[in-house]
C-alpha positions as CSV (number, residue, x, y, z in Angstrom):
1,X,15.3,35.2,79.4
2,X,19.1,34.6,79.4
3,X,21.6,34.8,81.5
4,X,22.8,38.5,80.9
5,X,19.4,39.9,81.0
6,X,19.3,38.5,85.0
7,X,22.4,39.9,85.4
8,X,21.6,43.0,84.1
9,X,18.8,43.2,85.8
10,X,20.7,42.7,89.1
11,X,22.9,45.3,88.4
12,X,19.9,47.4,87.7
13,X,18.6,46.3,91.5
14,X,21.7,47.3,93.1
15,X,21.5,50.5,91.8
16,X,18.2,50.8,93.2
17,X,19.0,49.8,96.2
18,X,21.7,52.4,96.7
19,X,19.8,55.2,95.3
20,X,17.3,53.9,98.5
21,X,19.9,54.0,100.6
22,X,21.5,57.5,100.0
23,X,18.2,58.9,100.5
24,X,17.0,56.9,103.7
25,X,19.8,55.7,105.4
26,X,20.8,52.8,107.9
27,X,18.5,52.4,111.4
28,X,14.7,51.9,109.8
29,X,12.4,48.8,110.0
30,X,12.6,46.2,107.5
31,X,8.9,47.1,106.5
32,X,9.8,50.6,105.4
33,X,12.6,49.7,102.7
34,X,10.3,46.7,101.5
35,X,8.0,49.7,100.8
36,X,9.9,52.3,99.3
37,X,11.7,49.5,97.4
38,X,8.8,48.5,96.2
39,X,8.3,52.0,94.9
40,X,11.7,52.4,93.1
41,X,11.0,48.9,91.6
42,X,7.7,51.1,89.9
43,X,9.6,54.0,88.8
44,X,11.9,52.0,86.7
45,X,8.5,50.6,85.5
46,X,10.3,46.9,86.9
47,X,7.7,44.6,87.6
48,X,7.2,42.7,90.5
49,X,5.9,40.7,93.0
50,X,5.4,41.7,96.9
51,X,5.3,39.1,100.0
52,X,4.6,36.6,97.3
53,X,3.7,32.7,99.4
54,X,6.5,30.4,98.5
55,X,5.1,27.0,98.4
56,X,7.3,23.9,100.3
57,X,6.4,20.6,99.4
58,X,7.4,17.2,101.3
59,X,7.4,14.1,99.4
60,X,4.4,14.7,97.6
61,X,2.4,16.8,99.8
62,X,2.4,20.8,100.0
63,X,2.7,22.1,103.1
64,X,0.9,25.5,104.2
65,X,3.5,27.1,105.9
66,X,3.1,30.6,105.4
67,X,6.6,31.6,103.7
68,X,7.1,34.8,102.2
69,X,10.0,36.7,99.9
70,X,9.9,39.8,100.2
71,X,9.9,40.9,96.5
72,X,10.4,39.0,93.4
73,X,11.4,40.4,90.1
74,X,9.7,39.7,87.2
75,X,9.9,36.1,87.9
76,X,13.4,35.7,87.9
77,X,15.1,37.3,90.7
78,X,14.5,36.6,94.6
79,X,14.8,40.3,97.1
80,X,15.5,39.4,100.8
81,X,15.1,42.5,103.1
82,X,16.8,43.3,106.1
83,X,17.6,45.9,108.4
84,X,20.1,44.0,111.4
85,X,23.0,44.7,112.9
86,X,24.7,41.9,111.2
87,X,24.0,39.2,108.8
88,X,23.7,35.9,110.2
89,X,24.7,32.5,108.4
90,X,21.0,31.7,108.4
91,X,19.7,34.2,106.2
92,X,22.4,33.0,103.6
93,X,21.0,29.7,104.0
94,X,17.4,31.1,104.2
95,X,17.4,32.8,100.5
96,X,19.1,29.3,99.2
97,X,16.0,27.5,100.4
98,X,13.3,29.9,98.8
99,X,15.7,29.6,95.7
100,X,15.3,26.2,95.8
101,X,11.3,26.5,96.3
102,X,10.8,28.3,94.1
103,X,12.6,27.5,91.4
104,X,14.7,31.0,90.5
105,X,18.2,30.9,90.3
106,X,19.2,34.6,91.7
107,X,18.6,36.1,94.9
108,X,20.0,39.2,96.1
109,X,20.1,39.4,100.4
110,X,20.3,43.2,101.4
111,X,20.7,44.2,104.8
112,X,19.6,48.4,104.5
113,X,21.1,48.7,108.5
114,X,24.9,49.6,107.1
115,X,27.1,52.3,106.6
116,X,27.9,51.6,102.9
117,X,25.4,49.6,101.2
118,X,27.7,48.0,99.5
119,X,28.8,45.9,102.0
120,X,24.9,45.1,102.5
121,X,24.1,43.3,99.3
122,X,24.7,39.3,99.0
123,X,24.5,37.9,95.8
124,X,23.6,34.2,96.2
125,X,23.2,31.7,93.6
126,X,21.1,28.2,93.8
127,X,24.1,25.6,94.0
128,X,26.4,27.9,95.7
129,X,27.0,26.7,99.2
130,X,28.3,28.4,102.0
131,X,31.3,27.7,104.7
């Protein structure tokens, strides 16, 4: 898959995220927009994986730590769900590591508990640090 197709397919994520948006709104649990996420993801016939173990490994031993994305998309694209008040410096930091574990490229951090959605998606990029 290239390049464009990822980013295409973001774009296409985004929209699904703000079509989930308009019709739920800001102030619900994290577990409910995984869900009807999830279900969005199946009417564009996108496929996908849900709470999907992401393996750590130190040195040369794999650790059984019990990390989870939320959703991955089709391989290639890492979904961090939240619904808080703000987005802390840690979740940043947090999709960058399961980037790194799991080898993808592309994560997308959503935070559902805003106003405009917009403002709620975080594209982040393996390599890309923050402040």
């Amino acid at each position: 898959m290239t390049q464009k197709y990822i980013n295409t397919l973001s774009r296409t994520i985004r929209g699904a995220a703000i079509e989930l948006h308009k019709e739920l709104g800001p102030g619900l649990l994290e577990s409910v927009y995984e869900t009807a996420f999830c279900f969005e993801l199946e009417k564009r016939n996108i496929k996908y994986t849900r709470q999907q173990g992401i393996p750590v490994f130190y040195e040369d031993t794999k650790l059984d730590l019990g990390f989870r994305s939320d959703i991955i998309i089709e391989g290639k694209l890492l979904i961090e769900i939240k619904s808080v008040a703000a987005i802390e410096k840690v979740f940043h930091k947090t999709v960058l590591t399961y980037l790194k574990h799991t080898n993808l490229k592309l994560g997308l951090l959503i935070n559902f508990n805003v106003n405009l959605i917009k403002d709620g998606i975080h594209r982040k990029i393996l390599g890309q640090l923050l402040d």
